[in-house]
C-alpha positions as CSV (number, residue, x, y, z in Angstrom):
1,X,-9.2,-37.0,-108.1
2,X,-6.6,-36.6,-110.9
3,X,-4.6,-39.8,-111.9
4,X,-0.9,-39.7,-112.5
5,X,0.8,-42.4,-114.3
6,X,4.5,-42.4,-114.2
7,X,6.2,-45.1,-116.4
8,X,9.9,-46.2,-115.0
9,X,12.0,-47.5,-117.9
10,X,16.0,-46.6,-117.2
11,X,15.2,-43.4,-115.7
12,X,16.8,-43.8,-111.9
13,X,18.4,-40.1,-112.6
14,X,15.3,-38.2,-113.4
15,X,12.2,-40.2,-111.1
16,X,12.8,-38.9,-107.8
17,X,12.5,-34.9,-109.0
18,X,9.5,-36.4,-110.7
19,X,7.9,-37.7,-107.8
20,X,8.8,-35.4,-105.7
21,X,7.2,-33.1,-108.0
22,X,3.9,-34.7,-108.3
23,X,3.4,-35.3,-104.5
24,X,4.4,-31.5,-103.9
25,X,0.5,-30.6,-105.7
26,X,-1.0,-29.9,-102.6
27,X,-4.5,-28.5,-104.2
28,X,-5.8,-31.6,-105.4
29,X,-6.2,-35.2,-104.3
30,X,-4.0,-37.6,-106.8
31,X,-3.5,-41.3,-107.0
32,X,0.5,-41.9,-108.6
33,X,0.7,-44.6,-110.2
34,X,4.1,-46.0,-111.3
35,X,4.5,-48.6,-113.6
36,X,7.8,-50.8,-114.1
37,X,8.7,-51.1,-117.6
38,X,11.4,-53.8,-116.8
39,X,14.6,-51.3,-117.5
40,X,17.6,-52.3,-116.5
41,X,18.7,-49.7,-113.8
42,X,17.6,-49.0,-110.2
43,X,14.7,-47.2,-110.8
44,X,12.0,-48.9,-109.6
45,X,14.1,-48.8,-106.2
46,X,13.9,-44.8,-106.1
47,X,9.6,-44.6,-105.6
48,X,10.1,-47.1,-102.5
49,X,12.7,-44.5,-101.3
50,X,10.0,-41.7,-101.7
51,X,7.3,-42.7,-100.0
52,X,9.1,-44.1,-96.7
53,X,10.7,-40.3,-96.8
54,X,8.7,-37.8,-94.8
């Protein structure tokens, strides 16, 4: 299993591709981790989004 850490500070235009991009590895098993650096946008909103999408 391969950890992915993804820290969220102001980045609400760049975290979805991110995610999206790190779920898309289909050849090994992963545990995302995202952490909220208390920025002062609506990214933190954006990973909630990502995983209730199919």
């Amino acid at each position: 299993m391969v950890s992915v850490i993804i820290p969220v500070y102001n980045v609400e235009a760049y975290v979805e591709r991110c995610l999206h991009s790190v779920v898309a590895q289909k050849q090994i098993a992963l545990e995302v981790i995202v952490v909220d650096d208390c920025g002062t946008d609506s990214s933190m909103n954006i990973p909630d989004f990502v995983i209730a999408s199919p």
